[in-house]
BAMAR-117230 format. One line per 3 residues: number of its first residue (from 1); their letters; for each residue x, y, z of C-alpha. Coordinates in Angstrom, 2 decimals, decimal comma. Example, Ala and Ser with C-alpha at 12.3 -4.5 7.8 and 13.67 -1.06 7.14 Angstrom:
% residues 2
1	AS	12,30:-4,50:7,80 ~ 13,67:-1,06:7,14
END
This chain:
% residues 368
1	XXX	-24,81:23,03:10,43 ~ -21,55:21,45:11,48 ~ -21,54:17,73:12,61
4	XXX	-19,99:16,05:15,10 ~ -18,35:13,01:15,60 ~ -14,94:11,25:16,73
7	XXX	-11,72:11,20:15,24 ~ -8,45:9,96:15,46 ~ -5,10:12,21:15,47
10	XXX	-1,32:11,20:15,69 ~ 0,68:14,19:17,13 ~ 4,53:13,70:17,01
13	XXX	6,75:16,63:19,31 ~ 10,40:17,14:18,42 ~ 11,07:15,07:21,66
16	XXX	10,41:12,12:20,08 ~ 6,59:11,99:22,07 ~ 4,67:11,01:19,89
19	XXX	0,68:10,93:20,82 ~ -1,99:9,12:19,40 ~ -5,69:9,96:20,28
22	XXX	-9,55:9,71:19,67 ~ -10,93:13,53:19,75 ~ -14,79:14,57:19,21
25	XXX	-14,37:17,48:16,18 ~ -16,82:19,27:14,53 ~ -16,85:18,50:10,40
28	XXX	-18,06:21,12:8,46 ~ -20,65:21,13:5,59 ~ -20,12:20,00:2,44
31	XXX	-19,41:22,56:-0,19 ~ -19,47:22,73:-3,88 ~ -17,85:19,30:-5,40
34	XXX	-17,77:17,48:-1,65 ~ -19,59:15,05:-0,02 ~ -19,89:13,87:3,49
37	XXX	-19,33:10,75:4,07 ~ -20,83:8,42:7,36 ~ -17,88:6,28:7,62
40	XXX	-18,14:2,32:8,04 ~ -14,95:0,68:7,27 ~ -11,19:1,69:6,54
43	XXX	-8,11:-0,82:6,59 ~ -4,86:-0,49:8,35 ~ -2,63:-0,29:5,39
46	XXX	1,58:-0,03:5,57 ~ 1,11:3,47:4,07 ~ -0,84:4,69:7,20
49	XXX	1,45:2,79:9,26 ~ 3,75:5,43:8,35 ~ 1,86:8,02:10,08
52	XXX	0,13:6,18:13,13 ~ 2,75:5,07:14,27 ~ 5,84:4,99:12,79
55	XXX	8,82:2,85:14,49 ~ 7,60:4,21:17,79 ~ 8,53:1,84:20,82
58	XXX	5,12:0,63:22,06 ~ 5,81:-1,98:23,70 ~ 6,22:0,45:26,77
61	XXX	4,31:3,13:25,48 ~ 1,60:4,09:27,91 ~ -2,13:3,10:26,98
64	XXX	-5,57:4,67:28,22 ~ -9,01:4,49:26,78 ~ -8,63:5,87:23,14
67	XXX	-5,40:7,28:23,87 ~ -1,52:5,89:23,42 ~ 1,88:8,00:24,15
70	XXX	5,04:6,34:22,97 ~ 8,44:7,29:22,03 ~ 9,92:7,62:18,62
73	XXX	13,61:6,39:18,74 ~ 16,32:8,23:16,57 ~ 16,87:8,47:13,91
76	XXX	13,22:8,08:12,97 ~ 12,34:11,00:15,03 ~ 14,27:13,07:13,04
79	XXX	13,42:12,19:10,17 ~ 9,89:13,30:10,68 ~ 11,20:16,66:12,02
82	XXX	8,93:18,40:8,92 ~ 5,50:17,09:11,19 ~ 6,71:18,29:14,64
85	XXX	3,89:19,59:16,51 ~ 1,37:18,83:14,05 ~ -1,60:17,35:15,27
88	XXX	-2,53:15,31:11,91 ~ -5,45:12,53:10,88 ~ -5,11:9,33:9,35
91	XXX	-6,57:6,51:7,72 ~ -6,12:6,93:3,51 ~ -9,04:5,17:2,32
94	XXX	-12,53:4,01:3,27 ~ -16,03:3,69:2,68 ~ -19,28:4,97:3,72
97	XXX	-22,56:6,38:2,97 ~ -23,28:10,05:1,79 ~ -25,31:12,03:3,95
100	XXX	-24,78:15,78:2,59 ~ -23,59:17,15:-0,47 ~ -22,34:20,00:-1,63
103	XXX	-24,05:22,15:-4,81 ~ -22,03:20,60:-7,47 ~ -24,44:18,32:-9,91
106	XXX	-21,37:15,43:-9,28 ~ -21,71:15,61:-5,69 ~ -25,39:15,69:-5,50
109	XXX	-25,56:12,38:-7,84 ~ -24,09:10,60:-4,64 ~ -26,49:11,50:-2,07
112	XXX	-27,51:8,33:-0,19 ~ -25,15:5,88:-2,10 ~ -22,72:4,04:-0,41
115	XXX	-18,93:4,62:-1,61 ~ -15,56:3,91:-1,40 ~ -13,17:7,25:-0,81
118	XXX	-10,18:8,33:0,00 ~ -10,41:11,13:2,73 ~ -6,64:11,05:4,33
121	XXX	-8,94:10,83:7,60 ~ -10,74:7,62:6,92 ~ -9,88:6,95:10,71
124	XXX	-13,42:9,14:11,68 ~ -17,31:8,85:12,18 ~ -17,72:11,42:9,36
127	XXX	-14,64:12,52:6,46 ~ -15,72:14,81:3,83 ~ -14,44:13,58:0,18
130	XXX	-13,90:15,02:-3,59 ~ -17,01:13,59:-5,38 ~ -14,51:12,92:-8,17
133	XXX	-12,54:10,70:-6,19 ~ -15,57:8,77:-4,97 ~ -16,46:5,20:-6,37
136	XXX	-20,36:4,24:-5,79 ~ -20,25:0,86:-4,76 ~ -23,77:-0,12:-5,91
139	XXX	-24,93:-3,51:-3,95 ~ -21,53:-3,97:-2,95 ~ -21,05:-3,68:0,97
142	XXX	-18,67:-0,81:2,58 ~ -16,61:-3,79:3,81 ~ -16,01:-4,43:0,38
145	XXX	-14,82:-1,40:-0,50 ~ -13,28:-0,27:2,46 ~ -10,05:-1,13:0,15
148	XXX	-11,08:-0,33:-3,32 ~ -8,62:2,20:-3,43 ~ -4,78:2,08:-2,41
151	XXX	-3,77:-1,77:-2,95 ~ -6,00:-2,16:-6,21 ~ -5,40:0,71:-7,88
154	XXX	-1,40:0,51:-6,71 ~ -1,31:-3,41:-8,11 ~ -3,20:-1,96:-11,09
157	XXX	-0,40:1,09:-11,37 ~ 2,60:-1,29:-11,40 ~ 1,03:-3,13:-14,28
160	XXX	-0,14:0,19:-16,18 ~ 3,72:1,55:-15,30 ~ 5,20:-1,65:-16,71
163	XXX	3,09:-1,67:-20,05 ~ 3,98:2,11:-20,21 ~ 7,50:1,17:-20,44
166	XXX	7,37:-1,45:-23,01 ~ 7,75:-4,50:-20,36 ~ 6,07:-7,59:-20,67
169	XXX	7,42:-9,15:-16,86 ~ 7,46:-8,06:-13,71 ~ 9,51:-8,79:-10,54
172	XXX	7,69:-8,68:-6,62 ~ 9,03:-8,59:-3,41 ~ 6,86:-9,73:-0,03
175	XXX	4,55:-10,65:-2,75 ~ 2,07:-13,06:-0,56 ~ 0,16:-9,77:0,13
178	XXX	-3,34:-8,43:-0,36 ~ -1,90:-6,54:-2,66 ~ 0,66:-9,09:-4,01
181	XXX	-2,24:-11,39:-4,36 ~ -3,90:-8,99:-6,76 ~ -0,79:-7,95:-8,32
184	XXX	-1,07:-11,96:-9,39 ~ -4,21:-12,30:-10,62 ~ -3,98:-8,99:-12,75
187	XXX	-0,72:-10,17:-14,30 ~ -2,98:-13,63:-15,15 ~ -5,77:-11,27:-17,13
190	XXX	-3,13:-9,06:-18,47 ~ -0,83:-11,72:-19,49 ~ 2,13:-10,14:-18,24
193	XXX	4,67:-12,42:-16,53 ~ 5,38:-12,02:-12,93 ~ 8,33:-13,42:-10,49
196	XXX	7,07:-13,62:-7,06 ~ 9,50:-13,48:-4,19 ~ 8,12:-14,77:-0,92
199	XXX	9,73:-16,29:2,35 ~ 7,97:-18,73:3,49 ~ 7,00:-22,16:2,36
202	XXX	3,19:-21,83:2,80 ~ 3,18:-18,80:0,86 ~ 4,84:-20,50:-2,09
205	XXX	1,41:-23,10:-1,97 ~ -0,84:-20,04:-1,43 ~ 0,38:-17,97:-4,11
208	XXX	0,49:-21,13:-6,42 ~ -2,92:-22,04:-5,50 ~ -4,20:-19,07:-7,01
211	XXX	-2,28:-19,19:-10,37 ~ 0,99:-17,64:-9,92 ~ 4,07:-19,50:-12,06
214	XXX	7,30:-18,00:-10,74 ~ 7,44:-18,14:-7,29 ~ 11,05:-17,92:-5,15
217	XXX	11,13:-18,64:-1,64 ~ 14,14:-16,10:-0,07 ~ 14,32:-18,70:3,29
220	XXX	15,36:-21,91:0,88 ~ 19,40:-22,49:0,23 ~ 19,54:-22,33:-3,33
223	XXX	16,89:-18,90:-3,11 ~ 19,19:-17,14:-5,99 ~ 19,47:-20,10:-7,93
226	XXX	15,76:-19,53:-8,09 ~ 15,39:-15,97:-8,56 ~ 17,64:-16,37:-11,70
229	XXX	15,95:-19,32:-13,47 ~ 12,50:-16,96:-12,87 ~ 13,95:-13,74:-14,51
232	XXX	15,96:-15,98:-17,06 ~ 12,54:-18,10:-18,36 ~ 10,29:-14,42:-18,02
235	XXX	13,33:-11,93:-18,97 ~ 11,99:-9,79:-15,66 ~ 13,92:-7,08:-15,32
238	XXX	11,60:-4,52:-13,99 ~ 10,47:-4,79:-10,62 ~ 8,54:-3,54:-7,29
241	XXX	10,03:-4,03:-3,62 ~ 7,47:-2,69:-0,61 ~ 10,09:-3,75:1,54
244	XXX	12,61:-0,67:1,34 ~ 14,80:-1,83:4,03 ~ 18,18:-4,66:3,87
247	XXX	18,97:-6,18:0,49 ~ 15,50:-7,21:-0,90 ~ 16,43:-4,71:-3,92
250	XXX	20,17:-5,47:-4,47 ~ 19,11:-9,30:-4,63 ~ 17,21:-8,52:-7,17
253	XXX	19,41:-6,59:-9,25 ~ 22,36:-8,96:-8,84 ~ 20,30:-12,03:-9,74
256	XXX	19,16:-9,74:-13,04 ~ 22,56:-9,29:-13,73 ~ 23,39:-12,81:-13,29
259	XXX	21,22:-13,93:-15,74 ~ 22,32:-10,97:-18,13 ~ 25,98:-11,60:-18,36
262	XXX	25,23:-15,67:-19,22 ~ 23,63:-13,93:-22,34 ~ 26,69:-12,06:-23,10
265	XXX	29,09:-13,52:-25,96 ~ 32,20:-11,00:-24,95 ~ 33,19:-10,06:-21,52
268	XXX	32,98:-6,48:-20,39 ~ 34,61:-4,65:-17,22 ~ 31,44:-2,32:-17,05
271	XXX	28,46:-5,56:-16,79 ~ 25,86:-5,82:-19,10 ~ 24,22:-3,34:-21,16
274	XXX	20,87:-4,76:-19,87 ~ 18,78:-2,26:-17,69 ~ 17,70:-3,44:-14,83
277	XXX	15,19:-1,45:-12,55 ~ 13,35:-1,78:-9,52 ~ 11,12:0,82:-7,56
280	XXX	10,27:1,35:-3,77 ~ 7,09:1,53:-3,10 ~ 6,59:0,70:0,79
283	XXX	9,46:0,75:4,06 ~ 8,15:-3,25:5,99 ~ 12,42:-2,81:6,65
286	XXX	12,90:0,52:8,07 ~ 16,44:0,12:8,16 ~ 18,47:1,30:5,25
289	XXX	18,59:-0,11:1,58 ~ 21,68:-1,82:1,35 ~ 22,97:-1,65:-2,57
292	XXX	26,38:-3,91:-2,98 ~ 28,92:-2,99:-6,43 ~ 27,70:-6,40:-8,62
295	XXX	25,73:-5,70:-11,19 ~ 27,56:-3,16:-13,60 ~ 25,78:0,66:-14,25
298	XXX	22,33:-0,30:-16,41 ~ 20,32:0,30:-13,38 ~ 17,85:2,28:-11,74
301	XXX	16,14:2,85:-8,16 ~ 13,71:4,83:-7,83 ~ 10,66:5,27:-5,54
304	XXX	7,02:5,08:-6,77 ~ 3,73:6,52:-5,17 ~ 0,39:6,01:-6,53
307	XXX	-0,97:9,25:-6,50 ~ 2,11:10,97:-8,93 ~ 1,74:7,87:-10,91
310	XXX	-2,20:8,59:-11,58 ~ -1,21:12,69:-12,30 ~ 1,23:11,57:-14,60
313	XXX	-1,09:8,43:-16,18 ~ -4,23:11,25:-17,25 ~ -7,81:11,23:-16,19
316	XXX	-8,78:8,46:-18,43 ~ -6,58:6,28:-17,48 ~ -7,77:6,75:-13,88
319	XXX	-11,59:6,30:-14,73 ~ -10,89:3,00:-16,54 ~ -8,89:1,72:-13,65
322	XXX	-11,30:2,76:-11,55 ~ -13,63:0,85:-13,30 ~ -12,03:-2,54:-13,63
325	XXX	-11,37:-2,29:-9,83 ~ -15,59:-1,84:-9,51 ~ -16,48:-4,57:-11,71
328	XXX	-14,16:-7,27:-9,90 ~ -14,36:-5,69:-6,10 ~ -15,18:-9,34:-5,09
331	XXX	-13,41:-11,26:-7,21 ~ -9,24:-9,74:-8,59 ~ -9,59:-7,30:-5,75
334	XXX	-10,78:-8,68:-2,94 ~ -9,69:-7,78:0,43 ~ -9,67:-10,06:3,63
337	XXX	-9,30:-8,49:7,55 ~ -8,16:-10,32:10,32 ~ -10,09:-8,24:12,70
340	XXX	-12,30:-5,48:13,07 ~ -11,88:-2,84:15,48 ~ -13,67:0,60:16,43
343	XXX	-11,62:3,86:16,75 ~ -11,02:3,23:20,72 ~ -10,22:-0,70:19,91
346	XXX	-7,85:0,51:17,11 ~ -5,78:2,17:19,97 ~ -5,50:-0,99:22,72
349	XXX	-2,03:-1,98:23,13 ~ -2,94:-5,59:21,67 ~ -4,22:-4,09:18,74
352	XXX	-1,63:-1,72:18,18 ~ 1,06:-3,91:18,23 ~ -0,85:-6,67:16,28
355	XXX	-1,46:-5,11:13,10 ~ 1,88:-2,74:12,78 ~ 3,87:-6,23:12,56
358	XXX	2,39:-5,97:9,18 ~ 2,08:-9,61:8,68 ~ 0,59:-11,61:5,95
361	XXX	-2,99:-11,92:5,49 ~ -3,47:-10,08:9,02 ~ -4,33:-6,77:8,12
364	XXX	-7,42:-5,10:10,93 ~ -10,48:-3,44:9,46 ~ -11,76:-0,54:11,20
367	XX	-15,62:0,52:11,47 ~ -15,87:3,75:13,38
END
C-alpha cells in the first residue's frame, strides 16, 4: 500500500520559467533490495544548488506558500535545455529511519534503523533508497548524518584520487568549507600535504586553528607570492577548485609553474616538463573558466564527480570509505547548519536567497 507524503519538485520550461514546488505524491512500496526511508534531515549542498535553483533571478521571482516561480536568464537557460519540461526532485543525500523493506535479506537487516542515504529526492517526507547505498548510523542522530555522504566521501575521494596517482600534496580552492574543513583534517591523518586557498582573513585563523599548515589568503597583495612558497615547500601540483568560474584554476597553474621553472637549470620555450593538474569539482563562479597562455603544455583540467570516481575506485574501496566516514561522523566529518528549515520554509524568499549565496559555514539543514 502506497504512502503518502510531500515532496519537493523544480520544473524548468524552455522559457526560462522555472518552478519550484511542494506536491503531496504517493511513494510506492519497497521492493526487493529497497528500503523506505521516513526522512528527517538533508543539507542544502552546491551540488543541489545546481538543480533547485540554478542562477535563476529570485530576487523578483514570485513567492507563495511552498511554491516559487522565477526566471532563468540566458545563457543558463540554455544550457539546461536537456531538462525542459521535466518536473524533477531534489535533495542528494539525507537521513532517516526505515519503515518498509523490500524482500532482499540486505534490505530487511535495516528495518527500524536509522540511516544516512542518498535518494536524489532527499527533499521529501518519505524517499525510497538502495539498501547498498545505506549507512546505519547506530546511536548517531539523523542530524548527524544528514551529510555522511557527498562532502565526506568527496573530501575522502580527492585524497583516495591523489594517492591513486602517486601524489603526496594537494592544492584547494574556497577551502574554508565543510568540506574543505574535512578535506584538512583527512590530509592531517593521511599525512598528505595540503595548500589551502581561502579569501578572507578569518578563514586563514579558522582553518589554522584546526591544523592546517599552508594556508594563502587570495584578498592579501602579495596572494601569489604565497601560493608559490606553499606549492614550492609541499611540491603541490595536483589540485581541486569547487569554484569553476574566473581564474581560481589558472592561478593555480601559473603559480605551479612559477615555482617549476625556478627548478629548471636550462631555459626552455615550451615551460617546464612538470605536470601540473587541477580538477573541477563544483561551479560557486558560474561564469566561465578563464585559462591565460603562462604556464607551458604539462597540464591538465579536467572535471571530477564523486559518483564515476567510486565506479572507477571498486566496491571495496567504497565500503572502507564508507566506514572511516561512520567511525568519525562526529569528529573528521562533522557537519554544522546554520538553520533548519521544513520543505515549505525551504521555499520562503529569505530562505531561498540565504543559502544559494553559498557562503561559508552557512549551509541550511532541512527536516521534512
Amino acid at each position: 500500500m502506497a504512502t503518502t507524503g510531500n515532496q519537493l519538485f523544480t520544473t524548468l520550461e524552455s522559457d526560462g520559467t522555472l518552478t519550484v514546488e511542494i506536491a503531496e505524491v504517493n511513494v510506492p512500496d519497497p521492493t526487493g533490495n529497497q528500503v523506505l526511508v521516513k526522512m528527517e534531515a538533508a543539507p542544502i549542498n552546491p551540488s543541489d544548488l545546481a538543480i533547485l535553483t540554478g542562477a535563476a533571478d529570485l530576487e523578483n521571482a514570485e513567492y507563495s506558500r511552498g511554491k516559487f516561480v522565477a526566471k532563468m536568464p540566458e545563457p543558463f537557460n540554455t544550457g539546461s535545455k536537456a531538462r525542459h519540461g521535466q518536473r524533477l526532485p531534489a535533495g542528494n543525500e539525507g537521513a532517516g529511519t526505515v519503515v518498509a523493506t523490500g524482500d532482499s535479506d540486505m534490505a530487511k537487516a535495516l528495518m527500524g534503523q536509522r540511516v544516512a542515504c542518498v535518494p536524489g529526492n532527499a527533499y521529501s517526507e518519505y524517499c525510497i533508497a538502495d539498501a547498498m547505498m545505506c549507512l546505519p548510523l547506530g546511536d548517531h542522530s539523523s542530524e548527524d548524518g544528514a551529510s555522511a555522504f557527498v562532502n565526506p566521501m568527496t573530501a575522502l575521494g580527492f585524497v583516495e584520487n591523489a594517492k591513486m596517482d602517486g601524489q603526496k600534496a594537494i592544492v584547494h580552492t574556497a577551502a574554508a568549507s565543510n568540506l574543505g574543513q574535512m578535506l584538512i583534517k583527512i590530509c592531517l591523518e593521511d599525512d598528505i600535504d595540503l595548500v589551502n586557498i581561502v579569501r578572507k582573513a578569518e578563514h586563514v585563523d579558522l582553518l589554522k586553528g584546526i591544523g592546517a599548515k599552508y594556508v594563502v589568503n587570495s584578498s592579501d597583495d602579495d596572494f601569489m607570492d604565497q601560493l608559490r612558497d606553499a606549492i614550492d615547500a609541499t611540491d603541490a601540483f595536483y589540485g581541486f577548485d569547487p569554484i569553476g568560474g574566473g581564474q581560481a584554476t589558472d592561478n593555480v597553474f601559473k603559480a605551479m609553474e612559477q615555482v617549476a621553472v625556478s627548478k629548471m637549470t636550462e631555459y626552455s620555450r615550451y615551460g617546464s616538463n612538470q605536470q601540473k593538474r587541477m580538477f573541477i569539482y563544483g561551479r560557486l563562479d558560474l561564469g566561465p573558466t578563464v585559462l591565460t597562455p603562462s604556464y607551458g603544455f604539462g597540464w591538465t583540467l579536467s572535471g571530477w564527480l564523486l559518483t564515476p570516481f567510486l565506479q572507477q575506485a571498486g566496491m571495496e574501496t567504497m565500503v572502507r570509505m564508507r566506514q572511516r566516514v561512520l567511525d568519525n561522523l562526529t569528529t573528521t566529518f562533522a557537519s554544522s547548519y546554520k538553520r533548519k528549515v521544513d520543505l515549505f520554509e525551504m521555499l520562503e524568499k529569505d530562505a531561498v536567497i540565504d543559502y544559494r549565496a553559498m557562503k561559508t559555514g552557512e549551509k541550511y539543514l532541512v527536516t521534512p
